[in-house]
C-alpha positions in Angstrom: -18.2 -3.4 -8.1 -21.9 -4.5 -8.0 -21.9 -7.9 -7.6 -25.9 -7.8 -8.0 -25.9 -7.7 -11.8 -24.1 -11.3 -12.4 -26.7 -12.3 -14.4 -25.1 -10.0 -17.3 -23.0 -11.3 -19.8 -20.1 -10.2 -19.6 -16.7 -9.9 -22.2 -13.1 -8.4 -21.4 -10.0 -8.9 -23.2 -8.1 -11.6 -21.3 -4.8 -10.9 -22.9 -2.8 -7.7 -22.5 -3.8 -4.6 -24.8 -0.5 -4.5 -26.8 0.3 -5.5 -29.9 1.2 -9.7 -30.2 0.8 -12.8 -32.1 -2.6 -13.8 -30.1 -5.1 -11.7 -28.5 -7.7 -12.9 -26.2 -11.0 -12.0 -26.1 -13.4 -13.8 -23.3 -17.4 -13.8 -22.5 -19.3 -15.5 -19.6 -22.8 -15.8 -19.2 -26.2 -17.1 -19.9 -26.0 -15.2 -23.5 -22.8 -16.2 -24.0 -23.4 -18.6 -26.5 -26.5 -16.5 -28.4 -23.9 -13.5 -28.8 -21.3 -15.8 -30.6 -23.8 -16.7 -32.9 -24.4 -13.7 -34.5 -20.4 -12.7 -34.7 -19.7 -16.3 -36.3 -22.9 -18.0 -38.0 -21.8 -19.9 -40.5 -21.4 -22.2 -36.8 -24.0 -23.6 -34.5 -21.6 -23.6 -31.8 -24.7 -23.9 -29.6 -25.1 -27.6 -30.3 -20.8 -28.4 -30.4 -19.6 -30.1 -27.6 -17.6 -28.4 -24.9 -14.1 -27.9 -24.7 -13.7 -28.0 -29.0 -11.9 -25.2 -30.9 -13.5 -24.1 -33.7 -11.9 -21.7 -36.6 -13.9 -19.2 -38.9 -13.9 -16.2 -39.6 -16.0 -13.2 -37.0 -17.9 -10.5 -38.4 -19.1 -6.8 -36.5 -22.9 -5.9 -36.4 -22.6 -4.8 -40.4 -21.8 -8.1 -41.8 -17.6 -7.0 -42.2 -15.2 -9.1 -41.6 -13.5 -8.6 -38.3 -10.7 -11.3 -38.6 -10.1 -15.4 -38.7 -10.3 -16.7 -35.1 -10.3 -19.4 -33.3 -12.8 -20.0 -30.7 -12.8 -22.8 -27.8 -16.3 -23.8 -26.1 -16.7 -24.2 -22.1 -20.0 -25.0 -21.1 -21.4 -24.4 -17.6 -20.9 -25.7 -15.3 -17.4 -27.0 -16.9 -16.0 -23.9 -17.0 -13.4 -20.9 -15.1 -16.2 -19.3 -13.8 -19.3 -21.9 -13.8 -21.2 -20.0 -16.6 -21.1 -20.7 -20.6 -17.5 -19.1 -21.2 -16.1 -18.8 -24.7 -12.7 -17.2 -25.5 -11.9 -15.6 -28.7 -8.3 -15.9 -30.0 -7.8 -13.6 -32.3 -4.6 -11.7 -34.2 -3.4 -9.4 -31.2 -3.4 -6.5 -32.5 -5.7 -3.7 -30.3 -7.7 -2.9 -32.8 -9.0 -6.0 -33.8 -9.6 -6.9 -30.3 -11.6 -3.6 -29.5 -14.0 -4.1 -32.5 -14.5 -7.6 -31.4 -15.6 -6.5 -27.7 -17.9 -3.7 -29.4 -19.3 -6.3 -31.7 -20.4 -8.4 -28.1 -21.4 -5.7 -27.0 -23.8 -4.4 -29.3 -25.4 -8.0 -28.9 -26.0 -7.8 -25.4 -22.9 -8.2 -23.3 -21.2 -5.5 -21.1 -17.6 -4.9 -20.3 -16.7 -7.2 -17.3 -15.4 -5.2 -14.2 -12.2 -6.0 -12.7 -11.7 -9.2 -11.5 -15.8 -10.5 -12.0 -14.8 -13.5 -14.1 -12.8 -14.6 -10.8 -15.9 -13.6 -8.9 -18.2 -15.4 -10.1 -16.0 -18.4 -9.8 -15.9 -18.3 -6.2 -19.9 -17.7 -6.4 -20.3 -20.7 -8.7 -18.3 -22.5 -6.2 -15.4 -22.9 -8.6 -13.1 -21.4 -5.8 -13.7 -20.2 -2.2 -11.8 -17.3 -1.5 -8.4 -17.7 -0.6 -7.9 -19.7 -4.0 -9.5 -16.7 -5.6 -6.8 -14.1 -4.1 -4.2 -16.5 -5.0 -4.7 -16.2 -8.8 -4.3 -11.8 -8.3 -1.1 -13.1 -6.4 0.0 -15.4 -9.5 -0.5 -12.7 -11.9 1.3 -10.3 -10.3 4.3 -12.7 -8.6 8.0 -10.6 -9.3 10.0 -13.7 -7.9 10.2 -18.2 -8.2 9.1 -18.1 -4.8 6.0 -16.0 -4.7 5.0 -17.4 -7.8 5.4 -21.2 -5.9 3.4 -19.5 -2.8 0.9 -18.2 -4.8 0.3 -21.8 -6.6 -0.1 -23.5 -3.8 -2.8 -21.1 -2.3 -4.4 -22.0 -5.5 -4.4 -25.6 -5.5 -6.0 -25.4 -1.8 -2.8 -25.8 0.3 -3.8 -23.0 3.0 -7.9 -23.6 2.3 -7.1 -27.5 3.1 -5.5 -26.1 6.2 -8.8 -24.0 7.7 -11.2 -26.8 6.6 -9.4 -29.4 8.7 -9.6 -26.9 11.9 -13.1 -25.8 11.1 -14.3 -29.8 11.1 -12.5 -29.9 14.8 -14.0 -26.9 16.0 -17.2 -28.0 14.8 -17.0 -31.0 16.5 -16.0 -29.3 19.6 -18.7 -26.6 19.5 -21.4 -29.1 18.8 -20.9 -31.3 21.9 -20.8 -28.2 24.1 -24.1 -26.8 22.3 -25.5 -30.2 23.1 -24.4 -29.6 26.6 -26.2 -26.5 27.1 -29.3 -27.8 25.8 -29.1 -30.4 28.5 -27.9 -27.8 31.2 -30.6 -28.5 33.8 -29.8 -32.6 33.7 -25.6 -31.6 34.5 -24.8 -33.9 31.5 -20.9 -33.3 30.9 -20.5 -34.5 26.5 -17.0 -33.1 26.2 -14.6 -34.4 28.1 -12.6 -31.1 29.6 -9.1 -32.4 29.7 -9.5 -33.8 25.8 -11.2 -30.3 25.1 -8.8 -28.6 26.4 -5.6 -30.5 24.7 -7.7 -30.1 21.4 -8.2 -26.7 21.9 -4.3 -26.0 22.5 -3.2 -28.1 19.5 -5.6 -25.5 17.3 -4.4 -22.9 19.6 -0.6 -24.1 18.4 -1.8 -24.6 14.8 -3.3 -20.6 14.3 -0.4 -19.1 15.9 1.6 -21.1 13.5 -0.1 -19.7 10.6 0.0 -16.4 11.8 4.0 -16.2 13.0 3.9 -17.3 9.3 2.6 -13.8 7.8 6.3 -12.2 8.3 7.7 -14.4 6.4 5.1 -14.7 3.6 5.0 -11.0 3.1 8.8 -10.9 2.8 8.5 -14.0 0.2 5.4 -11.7 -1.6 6.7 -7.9 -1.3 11.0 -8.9 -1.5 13.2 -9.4 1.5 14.1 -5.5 2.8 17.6 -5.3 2.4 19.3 -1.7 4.0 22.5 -0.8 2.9 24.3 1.6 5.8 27.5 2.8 6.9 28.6 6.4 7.1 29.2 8.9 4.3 31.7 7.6 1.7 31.8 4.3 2.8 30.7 3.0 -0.4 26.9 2.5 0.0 25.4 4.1 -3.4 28.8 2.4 -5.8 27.2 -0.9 -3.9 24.2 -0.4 -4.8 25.0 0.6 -8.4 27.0 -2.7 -9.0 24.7 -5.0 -7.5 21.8 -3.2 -9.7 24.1 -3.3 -12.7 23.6 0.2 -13.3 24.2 4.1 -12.0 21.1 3.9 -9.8 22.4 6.4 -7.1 24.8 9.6 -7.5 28.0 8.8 -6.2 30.6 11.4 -5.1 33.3 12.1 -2.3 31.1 14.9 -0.6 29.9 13.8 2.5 26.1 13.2 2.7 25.2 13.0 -0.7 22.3 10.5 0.1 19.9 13.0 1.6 16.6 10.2 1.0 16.5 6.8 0.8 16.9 4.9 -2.6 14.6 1.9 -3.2 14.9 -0.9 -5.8 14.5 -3.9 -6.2 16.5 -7.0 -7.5 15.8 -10.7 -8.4 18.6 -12.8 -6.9 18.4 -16.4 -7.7 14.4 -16.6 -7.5 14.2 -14.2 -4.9 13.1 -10.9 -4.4 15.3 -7.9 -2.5 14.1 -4.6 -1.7 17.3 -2.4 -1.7 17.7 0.3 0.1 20.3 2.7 0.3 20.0 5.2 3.3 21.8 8.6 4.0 25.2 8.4 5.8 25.1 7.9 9.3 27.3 10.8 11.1 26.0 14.2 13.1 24.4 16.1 10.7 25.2 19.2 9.3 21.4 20.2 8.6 17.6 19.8 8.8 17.2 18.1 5.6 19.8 15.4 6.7 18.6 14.8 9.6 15.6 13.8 8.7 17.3 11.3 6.0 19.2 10.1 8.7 16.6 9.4 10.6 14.9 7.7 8.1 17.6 5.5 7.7 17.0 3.8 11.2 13.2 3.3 10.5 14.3 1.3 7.6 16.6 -0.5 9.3 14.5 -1.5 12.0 11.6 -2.5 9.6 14.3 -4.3 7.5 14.9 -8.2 7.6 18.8 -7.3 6.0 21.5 -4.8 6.9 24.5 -4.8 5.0 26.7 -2.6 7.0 29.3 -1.2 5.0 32.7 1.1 6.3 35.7 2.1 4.8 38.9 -0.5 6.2 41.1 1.7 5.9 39.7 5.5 7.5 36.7 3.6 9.9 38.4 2.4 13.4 36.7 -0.6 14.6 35.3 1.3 17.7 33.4 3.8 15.0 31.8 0.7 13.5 31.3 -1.1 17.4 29.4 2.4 18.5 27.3 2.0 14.9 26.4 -1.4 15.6 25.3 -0.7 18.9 22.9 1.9 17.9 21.2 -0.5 15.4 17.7 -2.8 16.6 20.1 -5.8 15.7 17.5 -8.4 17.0 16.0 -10.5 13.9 18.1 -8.5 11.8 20.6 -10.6 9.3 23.7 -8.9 9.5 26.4 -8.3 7.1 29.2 -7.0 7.9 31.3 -5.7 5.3 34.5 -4.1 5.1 35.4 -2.3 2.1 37.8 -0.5 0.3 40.5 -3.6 1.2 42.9 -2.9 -1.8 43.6 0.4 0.2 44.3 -1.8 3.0 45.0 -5.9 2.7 46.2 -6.5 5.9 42.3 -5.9 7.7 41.6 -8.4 10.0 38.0 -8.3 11.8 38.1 -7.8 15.5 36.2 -10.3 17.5 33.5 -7.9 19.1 32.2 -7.1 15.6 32.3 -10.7 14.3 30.0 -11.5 17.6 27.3 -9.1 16.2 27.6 -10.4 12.7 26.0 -13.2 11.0 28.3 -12.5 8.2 31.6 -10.6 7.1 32.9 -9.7 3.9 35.8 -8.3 3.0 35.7 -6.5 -0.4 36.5 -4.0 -2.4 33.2 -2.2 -4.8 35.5 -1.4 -7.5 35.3 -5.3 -8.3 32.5 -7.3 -9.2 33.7 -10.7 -7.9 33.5 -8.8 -4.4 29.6 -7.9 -5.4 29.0 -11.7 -6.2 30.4 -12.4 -2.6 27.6 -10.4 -1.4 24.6 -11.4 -3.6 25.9 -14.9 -2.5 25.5 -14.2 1.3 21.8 -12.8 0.7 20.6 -16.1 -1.6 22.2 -18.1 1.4 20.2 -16.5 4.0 16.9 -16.3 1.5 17.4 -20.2 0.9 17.6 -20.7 4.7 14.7 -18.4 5.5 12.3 -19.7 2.6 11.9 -23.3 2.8 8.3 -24.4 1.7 7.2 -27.2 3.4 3.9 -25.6 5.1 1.5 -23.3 4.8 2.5 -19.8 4.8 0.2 -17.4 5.1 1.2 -14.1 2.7 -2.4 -12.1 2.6 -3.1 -9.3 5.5 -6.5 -9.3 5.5 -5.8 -13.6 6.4 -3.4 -12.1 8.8 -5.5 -10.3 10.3 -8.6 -12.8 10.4 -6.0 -15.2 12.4 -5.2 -13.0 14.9 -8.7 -12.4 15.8 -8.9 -16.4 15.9 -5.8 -16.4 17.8 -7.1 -14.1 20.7 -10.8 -15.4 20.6 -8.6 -19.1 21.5 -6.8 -17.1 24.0 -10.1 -16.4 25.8 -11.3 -20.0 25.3 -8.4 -21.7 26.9 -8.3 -18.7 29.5 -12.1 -19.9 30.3 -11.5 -23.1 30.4 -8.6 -22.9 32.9 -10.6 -21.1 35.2 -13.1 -23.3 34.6 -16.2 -20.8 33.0 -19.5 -22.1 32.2 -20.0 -24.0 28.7 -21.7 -21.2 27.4 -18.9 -18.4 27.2 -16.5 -21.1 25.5 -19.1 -22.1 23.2 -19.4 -18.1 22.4 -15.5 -18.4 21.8 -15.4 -21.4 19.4 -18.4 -19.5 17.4 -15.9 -16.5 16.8 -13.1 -18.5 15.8 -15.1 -20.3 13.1 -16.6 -17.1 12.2 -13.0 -15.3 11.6 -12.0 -18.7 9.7 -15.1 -18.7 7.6 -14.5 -14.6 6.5 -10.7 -16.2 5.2 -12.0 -18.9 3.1 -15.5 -16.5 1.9 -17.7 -19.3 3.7 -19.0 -15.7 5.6 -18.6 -12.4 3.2 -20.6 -9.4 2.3 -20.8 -7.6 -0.2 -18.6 -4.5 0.4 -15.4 -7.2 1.2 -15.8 -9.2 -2.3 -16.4 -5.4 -3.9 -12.6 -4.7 -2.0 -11.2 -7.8 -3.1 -11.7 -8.5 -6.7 -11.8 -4.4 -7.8 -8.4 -5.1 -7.6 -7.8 -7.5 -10.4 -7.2 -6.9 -13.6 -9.5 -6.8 -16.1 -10.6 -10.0 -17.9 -9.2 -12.1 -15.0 
């Protein structure tokens, strides 16, 4: 995207290029309002106050009628993006809509690039960054929860957060700034042992946002969820049932599941990443091997394992030794036995109930035993989800923090030892710098080109 052309006028369809009741139709600009004219003049929409609908009917460049609209007035700066913005509701059907933009465009505007109405938002000052990336994650939120992350990023939750440590490390930069330009006279203006207790409670507060990340990607992408056991235990019939539908082939030859089989599944508000992996047993050939394989990197990137064996042909030391080979650490584990109509007398012994956090006993020919399990994982989601702070659910915010986390790391290393003002000065300046590249206080070109390209267009 070239963000040097803003002074353009610019027009996109705002609503989704399928057939509906309404179609949107949006400009921005500094000819926003003279383009209008000519599509609708029996209005001087020029002189109506902002925020007013106004109905009439649109014509193209040859006088035709185009359709009976109605047309609502935002006048900069009072506006999404800080320009003259006027949106055009019109009958949705695509063709209507693509004459309209070719009528604006014949009288001056160009079709808006991906995301540029956002853009210039955050370059009128409308929105600094992360508020910006929030309304791409609002638009494309599959679950209740990242849709409630991605509103709060929006209303300023997270940018409230940085501002508040940006004002402290101000402060704190600026009183040893002052102490350097004072060097020769040995005038101490921050007081070390309140410097250093300030700098540890931001210290406290960036690693908090950053542990955050796992949890806010999991909230963002779905919580991965492995399903495992070895062949014929049930995996892919589980995986139907909780799907609702004949996802994965199931049969009673061994190692059917060569690859792994991902989908995903809104429990309750929440999003799960299923995946059902190839049996685990020695394998017979290359190609399951691999699958095999494959099936412990998704467990150990997973934040779910359903382990699932047959009751009645899987001795409990088959399912200890299975266990034991499994990254278990930060992994919520369900244990389930099924098949327990072939055997109702199954009792779980106490080493495997000491690796669980939960066991089911079930059988996947019947739904109420699927429910059991969907019930476990909105349980755990609940537990794992709670709200109540920030939570950081962008990588490239990720990423900013841990730089801000190890250029603190070096600043309360310095001041432990006791370093010149200088070098923890030269620390502070980094950690504002990383903050200020989160919030766009500090951007370039190339990263708002990255960032908005991938919005849709119109937004």
């Amino acid at each position: 995207m070239n963000i040097n052309n803003l002074e353009d006028t610019i027009v996109a369809i705002a609503t989704g290029d399928v057939i509906s009741a309404i179609g949107i139709v949006r400009l921005s600009g500094k000819n926003t309002f003279d383009i209008i004219q000519k599509l609708i003049p029996s209005k001087n929409l020029k002189d109506s106050p902002s925020h007013t609908l106004h109905f009439g009917k649109i014509y193209d460049e040859n006088q035709k009628d185009i359709d009976e609209v109605v047309i609502s007035l935002f006048k900069a700066p009072h506006s999404y993006t800080g320009e003259d913005v006027i949106e055009i509701s019109c009958h949705g059907n695509p063709l209507i809509l693509k004459k309209v933009i070719e009528t604006c465009i014949h009288y001056g505007a160009r079709l808006a690039n991906p995301g540029e109405f956002t853009l210039r938002a955050f370059l009128n000052g409308k929105l600094d960054l992360i508020q910006a990336e929030a309304v791409a994650d609002l638009i494309h939120a599959q679950s209740d929860k990242a849709h409630e992350l991605a509103l709060k990023q929006l209303k300023g939750g997270f940018s409230n957060d940085l501002k508040a440590l940006r004002t402290q490390l101000l402060d704190l930069a600026s009183l040893l700034e002052l102490e350097l330009d004072f060097s020769e006279e040995d005038v101490e203006f921050a007081n070390r042992e309140q410097l250093n207790q300030t700098l540890l409670q931001i210290f406290y507060k960036v690693k908090h946002l950053k542990d955050s990340f796992r949890l806010g990607n999991v909230i963002k992408k779905g919580i991965p969820t492995v399903i495992a056991g070895r062949p014929n235990a049930g995996k892919s019939s589980l995986l139907n049932l909780l799907l609702n539908e004949e996802r994965a082939i199931v049969s009673d030859i061994e190692g059917t599941t060569r690859d792994t089989i991902e989908e995903a599944l809104n429990l309750n508000g929440i999003l799960f990443q299923f995946i059902d992996t190839a049996g685990i047993r020695k394998a017979t050939d290359t190609i399951e091997t691999l699958g095999i394989q494959k099936t412990y990197e998704k467990i150990q990137k997973a934040s779910v394992l359903i382990y699932l064996f047959d009751c009645q042909l899987t001795t409990t030391k088959q399912v200890f030794e299975d266990l034991q080979s499994f990254p278990l650490e930060n992994l919520y584990l369900i244990l389930v036995a099924n098949k327990i109509d072939l055997n109702p007398n199954f009792e779980f012994e106490e080493r495997l109930t000491s690796l669980a956090s939960k066991t089911l006993k079930i059988t996947c020919k019947d739904s109420q035993s699927v429910d059991k399990i969907k019930q476990s994982l909105i349980e755990y989601a609940q537990n794992q989800t709670v709200l109540d702070s920030t939570i950081v659910t962008n990588t490239r915010h990720y990423e900013a923090l841990e730089r801000c986390y190890e250029a603190l790391s070096h600043a309360l290393n310095n001041m432990k030892n006791q370093v010149s003002s200088e070098f923890i000065a030269q620390d502070l300046r980094q950690v504002l710098y990383y903050l200020g590249t989160i919030t766009g206080e500090i951007s370039n070109d190339e990263i708002l080109s990255n960032i908005f390209s991938k919005f849709c267009i119109g937004k």
